[in-house]
Every structure is written in C-alpha cells, then in structure tokens.
C-alpha positions in Angstrom: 40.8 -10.9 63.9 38.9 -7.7 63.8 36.3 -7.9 61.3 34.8 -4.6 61.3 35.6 -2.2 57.9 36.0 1.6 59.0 34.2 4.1 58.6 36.3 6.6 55.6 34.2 7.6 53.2 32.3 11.0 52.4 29.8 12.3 49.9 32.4 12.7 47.1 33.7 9.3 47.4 30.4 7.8 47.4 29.2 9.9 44.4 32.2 8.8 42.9 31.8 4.8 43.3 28.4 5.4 42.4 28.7 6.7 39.4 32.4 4.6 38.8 30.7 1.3 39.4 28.2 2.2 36.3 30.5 4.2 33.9 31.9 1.1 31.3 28.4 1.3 30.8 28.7 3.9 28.9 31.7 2.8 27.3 30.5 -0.2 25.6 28.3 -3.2 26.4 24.8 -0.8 25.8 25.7 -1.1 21.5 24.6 -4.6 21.4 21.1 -3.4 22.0 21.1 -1.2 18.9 21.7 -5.3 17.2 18.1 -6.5 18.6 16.4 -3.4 18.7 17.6 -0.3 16.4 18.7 3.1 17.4 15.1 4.2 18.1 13.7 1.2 19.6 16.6 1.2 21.8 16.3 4.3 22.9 12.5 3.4 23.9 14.1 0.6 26.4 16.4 3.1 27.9 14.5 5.7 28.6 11.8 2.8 30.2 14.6 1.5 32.1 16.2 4.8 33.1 12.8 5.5 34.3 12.7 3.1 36.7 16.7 3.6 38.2 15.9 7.0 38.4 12.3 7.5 40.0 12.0 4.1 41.8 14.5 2.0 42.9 17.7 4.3 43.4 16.2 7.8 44.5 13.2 6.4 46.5 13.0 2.7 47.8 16.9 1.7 47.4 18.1 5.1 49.4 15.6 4.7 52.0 16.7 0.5 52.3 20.4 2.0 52.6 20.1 4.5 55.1 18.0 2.2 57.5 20.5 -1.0 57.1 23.7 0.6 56.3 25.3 -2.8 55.6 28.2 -4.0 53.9 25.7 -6.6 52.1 23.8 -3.8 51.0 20.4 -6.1 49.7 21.8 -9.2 51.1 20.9 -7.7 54.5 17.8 -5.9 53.8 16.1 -9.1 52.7 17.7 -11.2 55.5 16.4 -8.8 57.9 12.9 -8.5 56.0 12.4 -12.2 55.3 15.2 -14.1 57.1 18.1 -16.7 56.0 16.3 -17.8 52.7 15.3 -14.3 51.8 18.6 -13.1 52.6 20.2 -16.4 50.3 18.0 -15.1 47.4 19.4 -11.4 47.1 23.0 -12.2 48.1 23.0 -14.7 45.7 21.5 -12.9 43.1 24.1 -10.0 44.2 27.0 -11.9 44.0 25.9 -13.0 40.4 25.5 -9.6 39.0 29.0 -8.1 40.9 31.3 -11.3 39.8 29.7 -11.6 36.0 30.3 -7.8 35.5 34.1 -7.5 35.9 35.1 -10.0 32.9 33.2 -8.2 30.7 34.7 -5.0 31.8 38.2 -6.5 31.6 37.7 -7.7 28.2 36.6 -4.0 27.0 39.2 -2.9 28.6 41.5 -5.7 26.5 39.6 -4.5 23.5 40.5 -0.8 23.7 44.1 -1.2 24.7 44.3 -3.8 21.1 43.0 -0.2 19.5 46.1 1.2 20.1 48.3 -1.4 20.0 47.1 -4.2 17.4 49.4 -7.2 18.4 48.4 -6.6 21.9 46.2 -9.8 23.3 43.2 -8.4 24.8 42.8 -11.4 26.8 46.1 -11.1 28.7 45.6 -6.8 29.1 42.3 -7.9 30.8 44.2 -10.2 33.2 46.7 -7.8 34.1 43.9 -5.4 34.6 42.8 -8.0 37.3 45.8 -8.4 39.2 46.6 -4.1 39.2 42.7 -3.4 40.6 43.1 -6.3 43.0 46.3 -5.0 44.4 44.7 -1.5 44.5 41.7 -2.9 46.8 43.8 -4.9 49.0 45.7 -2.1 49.8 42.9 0.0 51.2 39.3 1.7 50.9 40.2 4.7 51.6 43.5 4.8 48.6 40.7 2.7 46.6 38.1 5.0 47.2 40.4 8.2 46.0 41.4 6.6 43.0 38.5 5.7 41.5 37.1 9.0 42.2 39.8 10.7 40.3 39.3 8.0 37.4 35.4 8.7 37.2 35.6 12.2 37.0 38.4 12.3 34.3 35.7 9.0 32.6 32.8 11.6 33.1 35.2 14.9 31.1 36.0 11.8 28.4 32.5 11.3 27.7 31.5 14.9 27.0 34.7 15.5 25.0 33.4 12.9 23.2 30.5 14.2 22.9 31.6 17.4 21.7 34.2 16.2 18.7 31.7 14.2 17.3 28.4 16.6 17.2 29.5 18.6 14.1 29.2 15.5 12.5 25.8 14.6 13.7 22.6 13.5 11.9 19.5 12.4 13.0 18.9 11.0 10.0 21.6 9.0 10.5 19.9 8.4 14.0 16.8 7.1 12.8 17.6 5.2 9.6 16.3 2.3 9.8 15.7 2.9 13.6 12.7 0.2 14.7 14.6 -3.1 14.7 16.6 -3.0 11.0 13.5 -1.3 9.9 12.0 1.6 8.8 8.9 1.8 10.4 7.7 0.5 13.8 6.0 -3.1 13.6 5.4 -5.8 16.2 9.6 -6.9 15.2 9.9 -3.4 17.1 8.2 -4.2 20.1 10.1 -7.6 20.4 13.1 -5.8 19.6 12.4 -3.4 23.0 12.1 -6.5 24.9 14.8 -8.3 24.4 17.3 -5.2 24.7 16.6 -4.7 28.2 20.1 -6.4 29.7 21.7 -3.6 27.5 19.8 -0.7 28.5 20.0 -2.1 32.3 24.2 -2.0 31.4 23.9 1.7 31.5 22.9 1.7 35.1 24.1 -2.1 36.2 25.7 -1.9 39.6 24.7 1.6 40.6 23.5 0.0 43.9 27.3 -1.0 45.1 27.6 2.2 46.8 25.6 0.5 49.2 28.0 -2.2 49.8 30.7 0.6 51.3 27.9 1.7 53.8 29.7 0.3 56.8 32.7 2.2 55.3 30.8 5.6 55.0 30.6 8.9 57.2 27.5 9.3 58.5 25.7 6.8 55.6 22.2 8.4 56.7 23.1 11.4 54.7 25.9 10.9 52.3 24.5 8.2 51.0 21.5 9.3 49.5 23.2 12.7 48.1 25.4 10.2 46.4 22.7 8.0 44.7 20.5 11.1 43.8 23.7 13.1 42.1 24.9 10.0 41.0 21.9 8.5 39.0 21.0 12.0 37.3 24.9 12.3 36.0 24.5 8.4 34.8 21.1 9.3 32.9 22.2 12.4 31.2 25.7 10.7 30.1 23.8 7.5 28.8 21.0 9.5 26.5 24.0 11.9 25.3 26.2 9.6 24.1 23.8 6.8 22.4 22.2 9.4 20.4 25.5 11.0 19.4 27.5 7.7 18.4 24.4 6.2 16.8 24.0 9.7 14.7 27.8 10.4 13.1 27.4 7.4 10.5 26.2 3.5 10.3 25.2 3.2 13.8 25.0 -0.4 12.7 28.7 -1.1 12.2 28.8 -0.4 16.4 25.9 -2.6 17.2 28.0 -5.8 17.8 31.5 -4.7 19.2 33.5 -3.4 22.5 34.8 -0.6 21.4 31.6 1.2 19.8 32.5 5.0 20.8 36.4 4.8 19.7 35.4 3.5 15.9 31.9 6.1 16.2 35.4 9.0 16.6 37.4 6.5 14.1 34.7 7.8 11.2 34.7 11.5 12.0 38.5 12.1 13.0 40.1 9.0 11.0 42.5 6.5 12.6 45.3 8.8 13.4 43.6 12.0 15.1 45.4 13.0 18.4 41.3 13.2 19.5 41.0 9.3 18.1 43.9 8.8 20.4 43.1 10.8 23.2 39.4 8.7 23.4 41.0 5.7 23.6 43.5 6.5 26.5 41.1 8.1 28.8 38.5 6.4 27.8 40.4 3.6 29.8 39.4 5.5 32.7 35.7 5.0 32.6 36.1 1.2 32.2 38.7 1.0 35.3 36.3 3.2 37.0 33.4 0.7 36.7 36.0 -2.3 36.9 38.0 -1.2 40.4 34.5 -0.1 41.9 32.9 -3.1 41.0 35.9 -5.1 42.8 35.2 -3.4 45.7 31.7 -3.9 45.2 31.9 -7.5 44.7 34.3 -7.9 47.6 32.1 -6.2 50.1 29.1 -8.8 48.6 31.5 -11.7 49.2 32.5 -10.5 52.4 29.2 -9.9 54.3 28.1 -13.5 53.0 31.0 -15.0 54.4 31.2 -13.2 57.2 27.5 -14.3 57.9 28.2 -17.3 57.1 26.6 -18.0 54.1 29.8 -19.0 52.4 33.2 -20.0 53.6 33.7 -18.2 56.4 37.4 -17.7 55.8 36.1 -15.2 52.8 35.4 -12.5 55.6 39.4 -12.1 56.8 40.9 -8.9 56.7 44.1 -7.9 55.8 46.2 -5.6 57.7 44.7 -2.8 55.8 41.0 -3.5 57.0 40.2 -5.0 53.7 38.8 -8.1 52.9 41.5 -9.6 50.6 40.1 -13.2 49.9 37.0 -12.2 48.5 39.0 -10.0 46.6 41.1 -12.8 45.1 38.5 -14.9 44.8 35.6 -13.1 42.4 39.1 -12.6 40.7 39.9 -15.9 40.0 36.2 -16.4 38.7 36.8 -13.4 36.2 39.9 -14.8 35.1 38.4 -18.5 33.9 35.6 -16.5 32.3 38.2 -14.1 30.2 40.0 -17.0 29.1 36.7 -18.8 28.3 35.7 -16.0 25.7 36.1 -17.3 22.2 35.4 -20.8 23.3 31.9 -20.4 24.6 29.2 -18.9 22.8 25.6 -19.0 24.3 22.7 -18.3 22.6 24.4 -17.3 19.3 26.1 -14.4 21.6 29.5 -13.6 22.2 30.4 -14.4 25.7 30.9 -10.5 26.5 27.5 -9.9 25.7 26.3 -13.4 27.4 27.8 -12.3 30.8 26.1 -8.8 30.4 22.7 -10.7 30.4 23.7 -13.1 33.2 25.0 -10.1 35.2 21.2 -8.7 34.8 19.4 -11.5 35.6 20.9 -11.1 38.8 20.5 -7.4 39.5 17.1 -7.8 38.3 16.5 -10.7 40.9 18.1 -8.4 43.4 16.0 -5.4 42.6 12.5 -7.3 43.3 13.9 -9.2 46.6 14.9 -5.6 47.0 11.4 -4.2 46.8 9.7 -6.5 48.5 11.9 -5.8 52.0 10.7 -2.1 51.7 7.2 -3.9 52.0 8.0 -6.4 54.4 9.9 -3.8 56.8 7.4 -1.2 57.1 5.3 -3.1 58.6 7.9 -5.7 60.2 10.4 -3.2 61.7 8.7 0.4 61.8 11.4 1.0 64.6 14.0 1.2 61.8 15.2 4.7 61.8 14.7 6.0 58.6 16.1 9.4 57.8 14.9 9.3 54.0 11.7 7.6 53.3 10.4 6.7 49.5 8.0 9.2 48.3 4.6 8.6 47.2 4.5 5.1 49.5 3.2 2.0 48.8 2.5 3.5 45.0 5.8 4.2 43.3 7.9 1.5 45.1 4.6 -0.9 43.5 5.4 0.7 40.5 9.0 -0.6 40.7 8.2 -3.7 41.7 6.1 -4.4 38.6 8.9 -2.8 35.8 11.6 -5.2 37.7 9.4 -8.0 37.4 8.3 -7.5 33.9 12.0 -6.6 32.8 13.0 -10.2 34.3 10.3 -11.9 32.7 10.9 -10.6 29.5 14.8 -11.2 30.1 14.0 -14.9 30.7 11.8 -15.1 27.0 14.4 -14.0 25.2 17.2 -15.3 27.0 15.7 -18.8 27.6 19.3 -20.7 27.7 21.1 -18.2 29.9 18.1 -17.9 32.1 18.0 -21.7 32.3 21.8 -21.6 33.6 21.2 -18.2 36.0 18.5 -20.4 38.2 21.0 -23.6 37.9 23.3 -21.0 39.7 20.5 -20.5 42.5 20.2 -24.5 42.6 23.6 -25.4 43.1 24.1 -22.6 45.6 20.9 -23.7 47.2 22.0 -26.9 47.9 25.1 -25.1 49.6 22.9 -23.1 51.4 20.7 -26.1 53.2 24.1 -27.9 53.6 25.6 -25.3 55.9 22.8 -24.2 58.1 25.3 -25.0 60.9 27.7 -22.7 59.9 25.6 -20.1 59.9 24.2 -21.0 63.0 28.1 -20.8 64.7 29.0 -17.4 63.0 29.5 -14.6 64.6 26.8 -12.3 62.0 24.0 -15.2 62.8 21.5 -12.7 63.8 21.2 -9.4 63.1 20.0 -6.2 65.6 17.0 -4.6 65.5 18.4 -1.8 63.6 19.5 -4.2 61.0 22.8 -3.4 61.7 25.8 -6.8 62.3 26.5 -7.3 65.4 30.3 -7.6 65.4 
C-alpha cells in the first residue's frame, strides 16, 4: 500500500491548523492558573511563556527545523536525524504524549459547554460523540479536514473578539487586580511560587501550536508556507490570549472562573445574565474554537502516530492508509485512548486536581520535553548536517535558540516541583515505552522509514 500523504495544503490552511490546534486554549483550560497564581501573577507566567513561543521556538528555531525536515513527525524526525533512534524515541514519545493527552480535555470542555445549554445533557457522552464526528472527519480526508477546521478557527477567532467586545463596558481593573498575587494583595514569595507552578496553564494557551509541522509532508511548498503560517499564527494566538484573560478576569470575581471549563460563558453569564441571545450566541460558536483545537489536534496526533509507526517505532500496521490517503488507525487509535480517559474523569483525581486540569499538565510535560529535544537538533544539525537546505534560518544564532533552550528547561523543571506525582507517572510513560522501544529494534531495522536521507526527508 502507498504510504505517502499528498501534498494539499497552502498558507491559509496552515495558518488555520496552526492557530485551530491552539484555540480551546483560549476557551478554557488557562483559568485554572488564575487558582495557583492570581489574575496578576498569571499574567506574569503568560507573558514569560508567550515570550518564549513567540521569539524562540515557533518564529526562529521551530520554523527553521520545519522547513529543513518537512516531516510528517515533525520533532520526531528532527531529533532522529540530529541524534538518531534514541533521540528520535525521546521527542516522538514525548510528542505523542502531549497530542493524545490534549484531545480528552478538549472533549470534556466541549461536554461542558454543550451541558450550558442543555443541563440534562451528559458532558461525558457529548465528548464521546465529539470523538467519533472529528474521527470520521479525518478519515475522510486532509484536504475536507483541512477546510473545515479552517472555516471553524476563523469563526473561533470572530467568537473571541465578540466576546471581547460585550464584555468590556463592563470592565474593571480593579476587578483585575483584586487580590491579583496568589489570593493576595500584594506580591510575596506565595506569588513567585504561584508563577511557577501556573506554567502548564499559560503553556495551554499556545500547547500544540507546533502540529502544523506534522502536515508538512501534506503542504505546498512547506519551505515557504510554513513559516508564514507559524509567524501569522503565533502573533494572532498572543494577542487573543492577553485579550481575553484580562477581559474575563476584569468583569467580576475572576475567582469564581478559576477552577471550571467553561470560564468565558459564566465571565458573559454575569454581564448579560443567563438568558441573553449574546450568552447564547458565546456558547454555540464558542463550540467552534474547542472543535478547532480538537479536529486539528486529531490530525495532529494522527500524523505523530503515523510517522512512528510508519518508522517503525510502533506497530507498524498504525501507518495504513485508507483510500482517502489518510492514516485511519492512528486515527482510531489516540481515539480510543481519549475515550478511557473521558470516562475516567470523576473517578481519578491526581494531585488534588480534577482530571481535566491533570491531563493539561501531562500534556505539557510532554511538549516541554519535546521543545528541549527540539532545541537541541537545531544545535546538533548545524554542525552535523550544514547540507540541510534551509530557506529560513533562526535569527540571532546560537544566542536566542540558547535562550529557548534554558526557558523550556526551567519551565519543565519547575513543572516537575510542583507536579511531583504526575511528573513521576509522565517518565513511567517514557519507561514503559522504553522498554518497547529496545524490544523492537528489529522492527525498526525491517521498516521501510529505517533510515532517513540526507535531507532529512523518508525515504518512501
């Protein structure tokens, strides 16, 4: 069977899984920060973190890693061509953890905001039907895939500054700032531990940004439309996020939202009331950011499972196509995984945290993980492969992607000292899947993808 995805996609469509894949993040998920670390010490972690999506890893280092190794396993194969089979085991893993926790939590917002409108409405079994409609959707092609979630993001994107505009006559800072630094008035050393251990939910703004560079092998000419997508994408993701925390943490008690899914419908709830056709409104499109981020992260976690399997690094039955040039068992199964998790909720509580919040933090241990193993291949291939054709290179070299390096370490770090037990279960993850990995060396030897080129590109 032919498995080589086609090449479909432009400079829109990219922009648009881009900024689809990271949307929901905007929607909810970011609110449980404002819990650990007040409005104001919050907004201290996300303008940290937005500093490093937006002037190291996405516009610089990522973009220039994309366009050299357009590769449906987007870090997966940068790190397997910097540092071979193990290093390439480390970021697909790591990958895979962050693109298959994600979804769940997405789905059970999504659950959450239908229940808004209809009360006696399960949230767990709207989030499983959410599963099997997006799964369809991506089995049936990238290109219909593609369309659709770029019509849903840019109707998620309007959403968001409607939003933004019912609520402002209704603004205060001094709602804002009340009690801002942790529960507290003023900033103390609560404050700075408050920053720290906020950073999974200022990294949910921007989680998953870099699955754009999973549809590579299914771009037009990915040396260019790839990095107008990230650089468009991450500055549209940055203004959204800064807009609408300060906005819903300034209309009332920002610390009613701090521990729910559905923080910007009840933020509208207290300026419109409960039966406003805006209230209403929110809620329906609203829908459309999460299914942005929840269909592009499908495809996103697809192409992950895919390029691993088709490498051999898993099953190698993952990587079969369907008629439609699209890899329907990964598909189905990071599916099934977000299906045990939804109907784990309730039952399994981690750390004192809801299991939506829970996945949010395992979901950044991995992108974190993936960012430094990310990093370190721009290192490792400028020196290893300067043949690689690079038609964008990272400014200000070897200083800002340092820079980067350092933040994502520091971040992970940090996330591991406040996050001891789901830390202690994200490297049991790497174990177990370690163990795999040594079992099947084999496998990977037989495969098809064993090696890659000298242009880092498969060689199917």
């Amino acid at each position: 069977m032919n498995q080589k995805l086609k090449p479909t996609l432009g400079t829109f469509h990219l922009w648009g899984i881009a900024v689809g894949l990271v949307i929901s993040g905007e929607y909810f998920g970011w609110s449980y920060g404002w819990g650990v670390a007040g409005t104001l010490g919050f907004l201290v972690t996300t303008l940290i973190i937005a500093t490093m999506y937006t002037c190291f890893i996405f516009i610089f280092s990522f973009t220039e890693l994309t366009t050299a190794i357009p590769h449906a396993g987007g870090p997966f194969a940068y790190s397997r061509k910097a540092f071979g089979d193990t290093g390439g085991f480390i970021a697909g893993i790591a990958t895979l953890i962050e693109f298959v926790f994600a979804p769940p939590a997405i789905a059970m917002a999504i659950g959450a905001y239908l229940n808004v409108q209809y009360p006696d409405l399960n949230p767990k079994y709207a989030a499983v039907a959410a599963y099997f409609i997006f799964m369809s959707l991506n089995i049936v092609g990238v290109q219909i895939a593609a369309t659709f979630e770029l019509v849903v993001t840019i109707l998620a994107v309007i959403e968001l500054l409607v939003f933004v505009g019912v609520v402002q006559p209704s603004f205060s800072f001094s709602n804002f700032v009340l009690n801002g630094w942790a529960g507290q008035a003023h900033f103390s050393l609560d404050s700075v531990s408050g920053i720290f251990a906020a950073i999974p939910f200022a990294i949910w703004f921007f989680l998953a940004i870099e699955g754009a560079a999973m549809a590579a092998e299914e771009a037009k000419d990915p040396k260019k439309t790839i990095p107008r997508a990230y650089i468009s994408g991450i500055f549209t993701l940055v203004s959204l996020a800064l807009m609408v925390m300060i906005f819903a943490g300034g209309v009332g008690d920002w610390s009613k939202l701090s521990n729910i899914n559905d923080p910007l419908p009840q933020a509208m709830r207290a300026v419109v009331g409960h039966n406003s056709a805006w209230m209403h409104m929110l809620v329906w499109i609203g829908l459309f950011g999460l299914v942005a981020s929840f269909h592009g992260i499908i495809l996103g976690y697809s192409r992950q499972i895919y390029a691993l399997g088709r490498a051999g690094f898993l099953p190698q039955g993952l990587a079969k196509l369907s008629r439609f040039h699209t890899p329907y068992r990964a598909i189905i199964a990071g599916g099934i995984v977000g299906i045990i998790a939804i109907f784990s909720d309730n039952i399994i509580q981690i750390q004192g945290m809801t299991l939506t919040a829970a996945i949010v933090t395992m979901a950044c241990f991995g992108a974190l993980l993936m960012y430094i193993m990310s990093m370190l291949s721009l290192f490792k291939l400028r020196k290893s492969a300067p043949e690689l054709e690079r038609s964008f290179l990272a400014p200000g070299y070897p200083i800002i992607p340092a820079i980067a390096l350092v933040i994502a370490t520091i971040c992970f770090l940090s996330m591991f000292y406040f996050n001891f037990t789901i830390g202690k279960i994200f490297i049991g993850f790497l174990v177990v899947s370690y163990i795999y990995f040594l079992m099947t060396k084999r496998q990977r030897a037989m495969s098809e993808e064993a090696q890659l080129t000298d242009k880092g590109i498969d060689i199917a």
